[in-house]
Backbone as CSV, one residue per row, in Angstrom:
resi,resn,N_x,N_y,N_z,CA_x,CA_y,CA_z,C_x,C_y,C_z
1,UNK,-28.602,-12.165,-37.824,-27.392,-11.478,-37.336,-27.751,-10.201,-36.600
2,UNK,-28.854,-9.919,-37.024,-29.169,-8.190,-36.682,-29.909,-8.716,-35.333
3,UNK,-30.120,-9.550,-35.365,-31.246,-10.089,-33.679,-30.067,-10.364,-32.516
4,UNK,-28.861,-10.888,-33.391,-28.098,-11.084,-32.110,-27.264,-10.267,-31.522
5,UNK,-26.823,-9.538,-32.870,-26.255,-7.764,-32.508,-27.014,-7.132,-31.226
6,UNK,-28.484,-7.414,-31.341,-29.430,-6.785,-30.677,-29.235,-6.705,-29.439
7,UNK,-29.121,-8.314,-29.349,-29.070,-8.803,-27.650,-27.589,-8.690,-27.277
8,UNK,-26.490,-8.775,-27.756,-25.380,-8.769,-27.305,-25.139,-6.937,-27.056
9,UNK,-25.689,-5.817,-27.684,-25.970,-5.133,-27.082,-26.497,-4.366,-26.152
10,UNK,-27.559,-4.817,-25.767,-28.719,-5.135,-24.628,-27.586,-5.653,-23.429
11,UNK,-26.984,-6.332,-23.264,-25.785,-7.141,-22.546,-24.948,-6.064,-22.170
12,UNK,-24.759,-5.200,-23.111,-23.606,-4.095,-22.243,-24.805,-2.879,-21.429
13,UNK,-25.568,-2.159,-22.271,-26.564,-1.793,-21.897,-26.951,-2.001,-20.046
14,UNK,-27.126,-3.207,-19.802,-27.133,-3.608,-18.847,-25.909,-3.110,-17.648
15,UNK,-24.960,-3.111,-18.426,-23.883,-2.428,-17.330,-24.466,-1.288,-16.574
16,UNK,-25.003,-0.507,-17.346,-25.485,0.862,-16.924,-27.070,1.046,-16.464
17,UNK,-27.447,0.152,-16.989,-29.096,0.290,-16.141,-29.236,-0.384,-14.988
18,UNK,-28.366,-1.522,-14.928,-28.781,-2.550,-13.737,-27.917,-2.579,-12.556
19,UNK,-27.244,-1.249,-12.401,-25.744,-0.913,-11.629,-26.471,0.070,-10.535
20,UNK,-27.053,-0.458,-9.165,-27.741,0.653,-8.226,-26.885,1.567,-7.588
21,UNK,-25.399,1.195,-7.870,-24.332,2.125,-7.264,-24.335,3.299,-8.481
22,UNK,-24.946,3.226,-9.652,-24.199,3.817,-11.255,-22.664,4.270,-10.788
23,UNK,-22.459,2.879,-10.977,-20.750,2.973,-10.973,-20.295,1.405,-11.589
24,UNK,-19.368,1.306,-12.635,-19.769,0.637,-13.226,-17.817,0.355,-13.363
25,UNK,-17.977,-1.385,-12.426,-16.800,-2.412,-12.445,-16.110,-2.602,-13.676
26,UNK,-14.757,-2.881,-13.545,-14.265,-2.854,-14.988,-14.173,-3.944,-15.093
27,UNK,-13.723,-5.430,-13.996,-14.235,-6.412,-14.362,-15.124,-6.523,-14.889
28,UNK,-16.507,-6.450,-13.988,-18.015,-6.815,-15.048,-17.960,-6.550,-16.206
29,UNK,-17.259,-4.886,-16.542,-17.713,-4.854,-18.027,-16.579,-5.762,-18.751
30,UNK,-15.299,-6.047,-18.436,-14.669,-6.820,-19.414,-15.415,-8.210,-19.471
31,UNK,-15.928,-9.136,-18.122,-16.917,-9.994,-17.985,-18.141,-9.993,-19.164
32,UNK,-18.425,-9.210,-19.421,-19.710,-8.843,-20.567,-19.270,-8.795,-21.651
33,UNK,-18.065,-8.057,-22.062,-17.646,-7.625,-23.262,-16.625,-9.311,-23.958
34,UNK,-16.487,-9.671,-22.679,-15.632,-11.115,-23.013,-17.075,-12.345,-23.628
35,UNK,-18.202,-11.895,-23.203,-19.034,-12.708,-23.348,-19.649,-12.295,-24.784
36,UNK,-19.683,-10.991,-24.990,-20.216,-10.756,-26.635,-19.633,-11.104,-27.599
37,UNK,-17.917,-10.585,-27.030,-16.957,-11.088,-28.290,-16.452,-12.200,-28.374
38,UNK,-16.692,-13.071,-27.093,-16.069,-14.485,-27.032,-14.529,-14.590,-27.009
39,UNK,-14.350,-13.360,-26.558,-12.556,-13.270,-26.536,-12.455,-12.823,-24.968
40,UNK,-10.850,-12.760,-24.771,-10.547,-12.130,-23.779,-9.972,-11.182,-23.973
41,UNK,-10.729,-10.150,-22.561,-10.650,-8.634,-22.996,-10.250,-7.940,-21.619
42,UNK,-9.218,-7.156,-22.223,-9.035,-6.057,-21.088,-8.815,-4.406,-21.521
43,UNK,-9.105,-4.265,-20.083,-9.150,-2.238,-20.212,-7.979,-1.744,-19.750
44,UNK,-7.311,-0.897,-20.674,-6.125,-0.658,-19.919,-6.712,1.090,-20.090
45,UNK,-5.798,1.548,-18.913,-5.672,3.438,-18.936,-4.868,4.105,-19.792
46,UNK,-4.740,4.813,-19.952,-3.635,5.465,-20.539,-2.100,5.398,-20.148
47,UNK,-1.834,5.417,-19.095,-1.094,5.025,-18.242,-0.308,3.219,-18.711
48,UNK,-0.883,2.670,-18.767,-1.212,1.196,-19.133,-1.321,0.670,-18.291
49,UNK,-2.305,1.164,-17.332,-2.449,0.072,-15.952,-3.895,-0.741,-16.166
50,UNK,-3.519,-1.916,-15.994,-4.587,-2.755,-15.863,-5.915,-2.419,-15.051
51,UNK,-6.982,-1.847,-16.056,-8.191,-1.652,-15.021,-9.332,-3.139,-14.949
52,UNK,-8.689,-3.723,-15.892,-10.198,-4.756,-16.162,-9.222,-6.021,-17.059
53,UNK,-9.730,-7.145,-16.042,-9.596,-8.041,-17.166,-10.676,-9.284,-17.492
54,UNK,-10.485,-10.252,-18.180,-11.951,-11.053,-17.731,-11.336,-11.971,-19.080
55,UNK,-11.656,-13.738,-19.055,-11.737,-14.208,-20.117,-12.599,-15.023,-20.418
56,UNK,-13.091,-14.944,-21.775,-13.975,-15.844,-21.992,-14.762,-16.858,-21.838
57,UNK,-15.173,-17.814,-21.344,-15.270,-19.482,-21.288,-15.324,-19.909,-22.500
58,UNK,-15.641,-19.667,-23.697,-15.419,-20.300,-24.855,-13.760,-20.410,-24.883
59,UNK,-13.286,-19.982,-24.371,-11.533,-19.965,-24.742,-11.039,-20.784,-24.170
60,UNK,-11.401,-21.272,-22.742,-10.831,-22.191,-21.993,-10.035,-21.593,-21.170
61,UNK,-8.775,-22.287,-20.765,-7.575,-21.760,-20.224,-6.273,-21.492,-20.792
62,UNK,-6.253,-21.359,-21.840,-5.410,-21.116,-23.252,-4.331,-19.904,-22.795
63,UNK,-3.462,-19.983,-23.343,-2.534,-19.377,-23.162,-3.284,-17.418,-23.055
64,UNK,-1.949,-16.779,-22.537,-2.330,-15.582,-21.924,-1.600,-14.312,-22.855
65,UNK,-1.883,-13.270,-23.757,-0.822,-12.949,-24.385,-0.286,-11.796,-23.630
66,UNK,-1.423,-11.118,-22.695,-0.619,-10.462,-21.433,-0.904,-10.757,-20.032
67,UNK,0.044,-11.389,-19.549,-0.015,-11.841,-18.330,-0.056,-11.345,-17.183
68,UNK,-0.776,-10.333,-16.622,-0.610,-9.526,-15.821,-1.718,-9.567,-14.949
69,UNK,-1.606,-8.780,-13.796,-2.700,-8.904,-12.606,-3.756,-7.149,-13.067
70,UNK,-4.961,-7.305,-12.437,-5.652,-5.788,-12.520,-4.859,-5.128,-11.293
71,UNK,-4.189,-3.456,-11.745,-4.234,-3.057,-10.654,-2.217,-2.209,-11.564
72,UNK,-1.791,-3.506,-11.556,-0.396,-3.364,-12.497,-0.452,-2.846,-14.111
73,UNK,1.045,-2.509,-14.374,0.899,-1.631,-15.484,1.348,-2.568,-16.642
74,UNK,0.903,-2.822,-17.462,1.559,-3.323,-18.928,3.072,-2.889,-19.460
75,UNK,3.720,-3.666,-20.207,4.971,-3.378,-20.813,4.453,-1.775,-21.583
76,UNK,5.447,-0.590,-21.159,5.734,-0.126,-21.730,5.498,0.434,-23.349
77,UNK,6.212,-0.318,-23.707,6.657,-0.476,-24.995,5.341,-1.114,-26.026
78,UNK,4.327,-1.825,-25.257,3.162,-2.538,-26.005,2.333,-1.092,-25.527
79,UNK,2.054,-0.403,-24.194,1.417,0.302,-23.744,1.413,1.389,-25.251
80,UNK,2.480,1.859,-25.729,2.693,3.094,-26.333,2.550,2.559,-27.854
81,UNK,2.715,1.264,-28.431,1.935,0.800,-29.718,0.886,1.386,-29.649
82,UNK,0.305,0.500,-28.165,-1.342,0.817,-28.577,-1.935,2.350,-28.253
83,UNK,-1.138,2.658,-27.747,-2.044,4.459,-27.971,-1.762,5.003,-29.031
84,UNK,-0.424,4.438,-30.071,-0.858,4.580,-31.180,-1.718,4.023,-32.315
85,UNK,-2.295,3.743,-31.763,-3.936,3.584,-32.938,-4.911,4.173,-32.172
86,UNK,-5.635,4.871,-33.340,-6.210,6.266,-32.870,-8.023,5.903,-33.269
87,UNK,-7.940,4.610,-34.353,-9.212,4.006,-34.072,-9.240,2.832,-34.368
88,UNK,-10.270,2.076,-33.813,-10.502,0.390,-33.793,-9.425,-0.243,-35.277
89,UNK,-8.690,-1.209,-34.801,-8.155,-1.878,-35.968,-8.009,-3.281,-35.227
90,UNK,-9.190,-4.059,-35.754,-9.489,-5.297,-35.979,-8.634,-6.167,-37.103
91,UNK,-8.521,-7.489,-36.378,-7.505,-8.715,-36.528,-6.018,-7.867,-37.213
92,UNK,-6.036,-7.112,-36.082,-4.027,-6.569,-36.427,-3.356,-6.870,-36.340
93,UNK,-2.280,-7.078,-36.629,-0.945,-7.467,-36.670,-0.725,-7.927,-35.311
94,UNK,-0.131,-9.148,-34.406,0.559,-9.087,-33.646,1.821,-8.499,-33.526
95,UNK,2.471,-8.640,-34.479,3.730,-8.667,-34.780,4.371,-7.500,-34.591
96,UNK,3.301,-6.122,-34.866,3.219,-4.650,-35.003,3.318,-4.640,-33.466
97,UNK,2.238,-4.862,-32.716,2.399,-5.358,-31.515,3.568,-5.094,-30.451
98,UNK,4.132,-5.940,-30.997,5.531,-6.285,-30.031,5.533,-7.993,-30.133
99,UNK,4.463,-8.859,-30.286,4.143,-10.171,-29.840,5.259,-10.786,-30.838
100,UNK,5.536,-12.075,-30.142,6.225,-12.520,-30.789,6.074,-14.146,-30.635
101,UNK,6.498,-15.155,-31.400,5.944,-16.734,-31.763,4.751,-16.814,-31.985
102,UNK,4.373,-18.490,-31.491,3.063,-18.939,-31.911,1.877,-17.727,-31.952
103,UNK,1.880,-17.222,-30.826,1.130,-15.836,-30.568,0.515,-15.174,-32.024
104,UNK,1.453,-15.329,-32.706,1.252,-13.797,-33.873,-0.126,-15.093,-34.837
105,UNK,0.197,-15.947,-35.155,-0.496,-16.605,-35.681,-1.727,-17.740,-34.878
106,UNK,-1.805,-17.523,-33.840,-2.706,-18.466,-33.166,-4.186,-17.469,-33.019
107,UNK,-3.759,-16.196,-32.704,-4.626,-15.083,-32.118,-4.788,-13.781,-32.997
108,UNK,-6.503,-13.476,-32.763,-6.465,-12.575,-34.130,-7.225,-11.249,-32.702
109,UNK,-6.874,-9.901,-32.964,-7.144,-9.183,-31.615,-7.571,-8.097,-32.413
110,UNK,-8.664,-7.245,-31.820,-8.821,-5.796,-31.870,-8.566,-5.026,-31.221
111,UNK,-8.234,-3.651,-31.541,-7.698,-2.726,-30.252,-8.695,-1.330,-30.441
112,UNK,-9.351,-1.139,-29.335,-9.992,-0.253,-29.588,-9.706,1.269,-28.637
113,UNK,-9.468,1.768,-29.157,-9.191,3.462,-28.239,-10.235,3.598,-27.539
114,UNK,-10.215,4.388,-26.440,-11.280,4.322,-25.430,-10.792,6.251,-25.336
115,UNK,-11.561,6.533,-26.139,-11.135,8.414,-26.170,-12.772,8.864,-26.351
116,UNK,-13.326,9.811,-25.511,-14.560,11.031,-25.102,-13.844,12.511,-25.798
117,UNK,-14.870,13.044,-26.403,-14.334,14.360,-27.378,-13.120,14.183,-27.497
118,UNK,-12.451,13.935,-28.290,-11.382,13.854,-28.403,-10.384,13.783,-27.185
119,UNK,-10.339,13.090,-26.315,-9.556,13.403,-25.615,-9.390,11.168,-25.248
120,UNK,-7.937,11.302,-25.076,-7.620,9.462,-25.030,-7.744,9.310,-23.308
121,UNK,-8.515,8.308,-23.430,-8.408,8.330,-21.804,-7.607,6.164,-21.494
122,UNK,-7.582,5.642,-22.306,-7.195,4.805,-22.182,-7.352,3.831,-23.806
123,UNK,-7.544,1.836,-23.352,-7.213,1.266,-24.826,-8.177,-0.452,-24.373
124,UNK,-8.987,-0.474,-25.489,-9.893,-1.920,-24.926,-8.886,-2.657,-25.912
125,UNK,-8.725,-3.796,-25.214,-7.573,-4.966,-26.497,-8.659,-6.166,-25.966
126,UNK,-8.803,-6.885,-26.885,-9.476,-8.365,-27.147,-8.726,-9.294,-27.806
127,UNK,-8.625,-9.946,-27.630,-8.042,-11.404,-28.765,-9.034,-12.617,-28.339
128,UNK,-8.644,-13.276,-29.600,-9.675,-14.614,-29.525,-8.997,-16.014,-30.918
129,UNK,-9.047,-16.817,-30.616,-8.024,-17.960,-31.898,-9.204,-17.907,-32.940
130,UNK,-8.489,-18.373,-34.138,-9.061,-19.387,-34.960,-10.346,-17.978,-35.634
131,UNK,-11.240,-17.404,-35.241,-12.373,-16.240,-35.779,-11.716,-14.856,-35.892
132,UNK,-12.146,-14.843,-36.443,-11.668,-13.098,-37.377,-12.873,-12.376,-36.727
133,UNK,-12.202,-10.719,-36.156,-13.312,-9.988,-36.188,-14.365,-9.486,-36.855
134,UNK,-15.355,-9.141,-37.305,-16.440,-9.197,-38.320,-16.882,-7.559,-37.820
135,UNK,-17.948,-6.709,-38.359,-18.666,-5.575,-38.693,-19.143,-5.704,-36.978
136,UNK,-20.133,-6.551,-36.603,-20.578,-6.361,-35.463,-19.612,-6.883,-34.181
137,UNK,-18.474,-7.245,-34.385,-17.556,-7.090,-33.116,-16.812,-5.537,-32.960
138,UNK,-17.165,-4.685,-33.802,-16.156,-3.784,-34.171,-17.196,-2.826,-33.754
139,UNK,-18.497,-2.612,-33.845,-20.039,-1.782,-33.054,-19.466,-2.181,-31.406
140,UNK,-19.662,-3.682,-31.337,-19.556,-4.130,-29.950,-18.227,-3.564,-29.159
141,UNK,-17.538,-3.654,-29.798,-15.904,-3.063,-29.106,-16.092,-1.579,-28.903
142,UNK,-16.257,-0.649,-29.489,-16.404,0.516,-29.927,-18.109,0.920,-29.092
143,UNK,-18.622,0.318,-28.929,-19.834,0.695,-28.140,-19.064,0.121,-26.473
144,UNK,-18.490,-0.213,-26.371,-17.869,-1.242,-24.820,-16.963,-0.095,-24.708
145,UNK,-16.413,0.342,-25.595,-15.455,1.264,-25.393,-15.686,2.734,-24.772
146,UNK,-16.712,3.175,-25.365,-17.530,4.846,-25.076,-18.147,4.256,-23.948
147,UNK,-18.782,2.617,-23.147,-19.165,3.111,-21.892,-17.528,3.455,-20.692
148,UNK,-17.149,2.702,-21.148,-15.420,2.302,-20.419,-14.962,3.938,-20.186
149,UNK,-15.452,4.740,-21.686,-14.701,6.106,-21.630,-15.329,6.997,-20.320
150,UNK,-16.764,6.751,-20.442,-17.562,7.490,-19.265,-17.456,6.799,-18.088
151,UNK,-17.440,5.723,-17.928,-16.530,5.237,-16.114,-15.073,6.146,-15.901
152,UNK,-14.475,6.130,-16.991,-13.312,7.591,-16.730,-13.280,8.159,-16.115
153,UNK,-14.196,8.967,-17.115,-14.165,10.411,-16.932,-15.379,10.667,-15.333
154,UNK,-16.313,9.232,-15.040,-16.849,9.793,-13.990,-15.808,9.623,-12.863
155,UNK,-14.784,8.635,-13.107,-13.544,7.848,-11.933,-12.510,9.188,-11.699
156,UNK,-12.313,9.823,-13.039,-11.497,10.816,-12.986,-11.888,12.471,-11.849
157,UNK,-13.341,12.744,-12.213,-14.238,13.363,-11.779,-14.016,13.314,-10.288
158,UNK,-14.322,12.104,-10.044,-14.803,11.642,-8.600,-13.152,11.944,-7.789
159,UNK,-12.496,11.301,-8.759,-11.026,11.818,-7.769,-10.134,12.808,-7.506
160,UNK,-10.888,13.807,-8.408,-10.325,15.114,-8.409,-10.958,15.970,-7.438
161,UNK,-13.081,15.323,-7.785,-13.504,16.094,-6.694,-12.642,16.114,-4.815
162,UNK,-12.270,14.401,-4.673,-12.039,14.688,-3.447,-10.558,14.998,-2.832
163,UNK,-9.451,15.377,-3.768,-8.366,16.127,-3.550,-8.599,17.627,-3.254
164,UNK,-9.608,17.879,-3.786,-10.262,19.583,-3.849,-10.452,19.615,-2.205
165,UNK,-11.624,18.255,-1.888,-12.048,18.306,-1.027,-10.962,17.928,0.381
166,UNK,-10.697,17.080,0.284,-9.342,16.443,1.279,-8.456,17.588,1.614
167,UNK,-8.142,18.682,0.412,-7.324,20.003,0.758,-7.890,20.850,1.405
168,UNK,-9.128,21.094,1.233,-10.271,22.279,2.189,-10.200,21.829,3.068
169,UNK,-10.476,20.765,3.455,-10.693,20.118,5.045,-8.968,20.401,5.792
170,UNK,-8.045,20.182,5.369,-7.211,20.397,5.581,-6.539,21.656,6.142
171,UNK,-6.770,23.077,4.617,-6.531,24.174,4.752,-7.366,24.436,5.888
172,UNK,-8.774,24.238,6.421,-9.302,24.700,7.383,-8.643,24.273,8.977
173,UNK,-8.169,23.341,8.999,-7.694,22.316,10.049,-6.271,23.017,10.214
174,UNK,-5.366,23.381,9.135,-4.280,24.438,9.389,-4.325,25.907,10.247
175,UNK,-5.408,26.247,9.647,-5.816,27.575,9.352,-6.102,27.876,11.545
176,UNK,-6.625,26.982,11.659,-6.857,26.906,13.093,-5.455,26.498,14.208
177,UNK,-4.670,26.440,13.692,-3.322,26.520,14.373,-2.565,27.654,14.322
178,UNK,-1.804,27.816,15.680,-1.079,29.148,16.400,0.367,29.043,15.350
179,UNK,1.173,29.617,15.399,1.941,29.652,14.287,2.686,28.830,15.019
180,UNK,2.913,28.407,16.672,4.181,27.358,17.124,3.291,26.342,16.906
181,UNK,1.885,25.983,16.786,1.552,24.639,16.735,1.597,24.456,15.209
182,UNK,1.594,25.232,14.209,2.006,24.624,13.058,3.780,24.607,12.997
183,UNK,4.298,25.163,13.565,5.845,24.862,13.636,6.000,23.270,14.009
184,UNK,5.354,22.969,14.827,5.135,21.762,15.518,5.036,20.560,14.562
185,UNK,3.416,21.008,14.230,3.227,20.041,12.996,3.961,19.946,12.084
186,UNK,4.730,21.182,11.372,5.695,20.541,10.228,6.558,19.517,10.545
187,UNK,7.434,19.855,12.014,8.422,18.937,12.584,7.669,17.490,12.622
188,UNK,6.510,17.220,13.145,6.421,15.849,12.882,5.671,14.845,11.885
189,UNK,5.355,16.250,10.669,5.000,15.565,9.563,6.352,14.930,8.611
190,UNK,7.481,16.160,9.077,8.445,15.616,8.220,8.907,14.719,9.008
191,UNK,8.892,14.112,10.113,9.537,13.201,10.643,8.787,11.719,10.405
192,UNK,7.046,11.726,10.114,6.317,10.625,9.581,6.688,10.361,8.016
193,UNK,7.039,11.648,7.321,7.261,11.191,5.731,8.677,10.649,5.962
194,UNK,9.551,11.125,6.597,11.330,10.998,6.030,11.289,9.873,6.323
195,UNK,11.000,9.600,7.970,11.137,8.164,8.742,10.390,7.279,8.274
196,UNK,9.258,7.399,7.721,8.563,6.577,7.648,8.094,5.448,8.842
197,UNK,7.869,6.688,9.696,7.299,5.871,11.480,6.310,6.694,11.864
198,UNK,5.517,5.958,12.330,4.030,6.644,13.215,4.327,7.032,14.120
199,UNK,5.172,6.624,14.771,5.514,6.891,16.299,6.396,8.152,16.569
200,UNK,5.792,9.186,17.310,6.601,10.177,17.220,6.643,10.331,19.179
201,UNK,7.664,10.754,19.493,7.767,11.126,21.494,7.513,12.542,21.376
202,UNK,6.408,12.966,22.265,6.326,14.631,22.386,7.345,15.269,22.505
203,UNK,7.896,15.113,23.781,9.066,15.272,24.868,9.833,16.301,23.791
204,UNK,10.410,14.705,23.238,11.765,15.160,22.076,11.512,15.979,20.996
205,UNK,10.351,16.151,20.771,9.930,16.891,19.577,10.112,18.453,20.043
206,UNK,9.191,18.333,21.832,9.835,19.730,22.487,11.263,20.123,22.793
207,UNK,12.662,19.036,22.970,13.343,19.460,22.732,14.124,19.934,21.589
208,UNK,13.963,19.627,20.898,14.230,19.854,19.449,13.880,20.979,18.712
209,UNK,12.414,21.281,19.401,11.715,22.685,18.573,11.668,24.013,19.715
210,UNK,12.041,23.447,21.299,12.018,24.290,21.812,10.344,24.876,22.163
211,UNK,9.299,24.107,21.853,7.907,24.731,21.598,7.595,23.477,23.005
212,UNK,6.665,24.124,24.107,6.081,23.260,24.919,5.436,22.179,24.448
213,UNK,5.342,21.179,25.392,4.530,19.780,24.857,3.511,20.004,24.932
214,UNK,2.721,20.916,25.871,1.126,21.072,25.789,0.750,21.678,24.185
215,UNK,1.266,22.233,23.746,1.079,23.310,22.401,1.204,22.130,21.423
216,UNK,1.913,21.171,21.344,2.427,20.177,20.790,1.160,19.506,20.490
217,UNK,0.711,19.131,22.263,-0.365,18.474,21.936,-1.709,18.519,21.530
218,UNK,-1.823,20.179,21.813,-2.939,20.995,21.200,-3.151,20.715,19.709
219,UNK,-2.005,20.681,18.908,-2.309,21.008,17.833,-2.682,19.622,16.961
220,UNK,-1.508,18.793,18.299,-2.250,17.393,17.603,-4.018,16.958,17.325
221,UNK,-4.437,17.256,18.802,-5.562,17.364,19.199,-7.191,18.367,17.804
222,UNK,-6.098,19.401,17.677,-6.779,20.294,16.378,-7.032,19.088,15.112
223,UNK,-6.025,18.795,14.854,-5.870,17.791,13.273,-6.642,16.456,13.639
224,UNK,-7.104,16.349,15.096,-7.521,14.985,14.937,-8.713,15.248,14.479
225,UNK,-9.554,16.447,15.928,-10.591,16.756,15.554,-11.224,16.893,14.147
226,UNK,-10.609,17.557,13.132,-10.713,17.686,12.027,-10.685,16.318,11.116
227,UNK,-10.406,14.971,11.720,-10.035,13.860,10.607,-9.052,13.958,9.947
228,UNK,-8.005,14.967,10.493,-6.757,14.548,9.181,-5.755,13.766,9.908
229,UNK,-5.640,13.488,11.199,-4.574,12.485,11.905,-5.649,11.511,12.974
230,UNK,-5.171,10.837,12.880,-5.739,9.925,13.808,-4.517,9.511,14.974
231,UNK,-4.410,9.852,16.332,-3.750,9.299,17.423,-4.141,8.412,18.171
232,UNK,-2.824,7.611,18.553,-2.863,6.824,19.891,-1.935,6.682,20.422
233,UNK,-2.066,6.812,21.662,-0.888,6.886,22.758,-0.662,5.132,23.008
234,UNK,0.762,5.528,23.060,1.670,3.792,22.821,2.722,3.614,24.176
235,UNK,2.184,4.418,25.099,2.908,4.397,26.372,3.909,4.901,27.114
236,UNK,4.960,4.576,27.335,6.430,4.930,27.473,6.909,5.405,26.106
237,UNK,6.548,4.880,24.619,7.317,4.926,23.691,6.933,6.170,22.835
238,UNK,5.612,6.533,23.473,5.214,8.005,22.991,3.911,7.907,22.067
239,UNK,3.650,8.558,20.891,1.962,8.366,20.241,2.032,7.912,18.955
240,UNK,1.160,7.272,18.652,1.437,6.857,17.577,0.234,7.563,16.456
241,UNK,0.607,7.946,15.240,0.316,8.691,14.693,-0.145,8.380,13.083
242,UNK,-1.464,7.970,12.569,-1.906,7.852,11.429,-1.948,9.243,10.692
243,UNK,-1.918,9.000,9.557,-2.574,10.346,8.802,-3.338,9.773,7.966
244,UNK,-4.565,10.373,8.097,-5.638,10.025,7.113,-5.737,10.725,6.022
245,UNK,-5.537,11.791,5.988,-5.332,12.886,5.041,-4.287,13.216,4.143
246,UNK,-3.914,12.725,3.189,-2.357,13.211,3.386,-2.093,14.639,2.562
247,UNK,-2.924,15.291,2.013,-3.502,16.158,1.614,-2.260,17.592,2.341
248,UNK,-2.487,17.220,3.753,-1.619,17.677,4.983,-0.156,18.154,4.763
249,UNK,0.467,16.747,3.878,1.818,17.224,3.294,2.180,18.603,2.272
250,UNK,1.627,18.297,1.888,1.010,19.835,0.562,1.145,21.031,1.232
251,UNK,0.285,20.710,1.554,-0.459,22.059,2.782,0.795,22.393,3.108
252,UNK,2.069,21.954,3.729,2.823,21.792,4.860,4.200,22.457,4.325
253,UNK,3.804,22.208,2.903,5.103,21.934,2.334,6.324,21.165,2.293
254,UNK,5.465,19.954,2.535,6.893,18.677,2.778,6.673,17.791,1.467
255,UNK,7.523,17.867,1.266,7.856,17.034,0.089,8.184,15.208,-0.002
């Protein structure tokens, strides 16, 4: 038992040594973690959005007890059960759950918290028929779990760094506009958020703001340079207008 503990640990292990991006898929790891525990397993956030799912091949194609795509959020109401359990509780209750029929008795599941110093960052759930969880699915869950916690906190990391960053680039890209070419820009940022259209006509924007079209177009010209808009001229109908940044709105104060 202690030899196979070994290797089925070695198996997650692998997530993190054999990853040349060190960035580490939540498929794969539910893929791995579905393969130690022989169940199907997914990662949800705190949030309850589906980061990972993956099922077994010992299971077949057997019924699903949450049916959902990666990417979407879980019921609610199951989401907030499970952040209440605060540590691993193996073959639990469906019933506690929310689950209801054959379900409660076909499938025996662990739920494991996925929390770094104390802090919850999301919830690993497994189920599997007919086998009860044992001592070394409960290492395995709980070791699957603390790597899951550090893809987090590096996912969390990584996306905070580049709001920091997306806003500097920004504030600098402002900072370089005349006070009518940011008059300018507010007018047709709020006209890309309200409308929800790329396409903005200089012309009208100068009648409207009273600010020349060259200044108009200066400033467009500023934000491109910088990467926070991307233009193209669409002819008669006027330019059409990406934002890559949206960072920009903030800045802008448009809501």
């Amino acid at each position: 038992m202690g030899v196979q503990l070994l290797d089925k640990t070695r198996k997650l292990n692998n997530l993190l040594h054999n990853n040349s991006s060190n960035k580490v898929v939540f498929n794969d790891m539910c893929d791995v973690l579905s393969d130690v525990l022989a169940s199907r397993t997914l990662i949800l956030s705190k949030k309850g959005k589906l980061l990972g799912y993956s099922i077994s091949v010992e299971m077949g194609n057997g019924e699903k007890l949450i049916p959902s795509r990666v990417g979407e959020f879980v019921d609610k109401d199951l989401n907030e059960r499970l952040l209440e359990i605060l540590s691993t509780k193996e073959n639990v209750n469906l019933e506690t759950l929310g689950f209801e029929g054959k379900f409660t008795d076909l499938y025996n599941a662990i739920v494991t918290p996925i929390s770094i110093a104390g802090e919850r960052y999301g919830t690993m759930f497994a189920y599997r028929a007919d086998k009860k969880y044992n001592i070394d699915d409960i290492i395995l869950s709980e070791y699957g779990a603390t790597i899951a916690g550090l893809e987090l906190i590096r996912s969390h990391n990584e996306e905070t760094e580049e709001i920091y960053r997306n806003s500097n680039i920004v504030s600098a890209a402002v900072a370089t506009l005349s006070s009518s070419e940011k008059e300018a820009i507010c007018e047709i940022m709020k006209k890309i958020r309200s409308e929800k259209s790329e396409l903005i006509i200089a012309s009208r924007i100068s009648q409207e703001t009273g600010i020349t079209r060259s200044i108009i177009v200066n400033a467009l010209r500023k934000l491109e340079s910088a990467g926070v808009i991307k233009c193209k001229g669409a002819g008669m109908k006027g330019t059409r207008i990406r934002v890559l940044n949206t960072a920009i709105y903030s800045q802008l104060g448009i809501i």
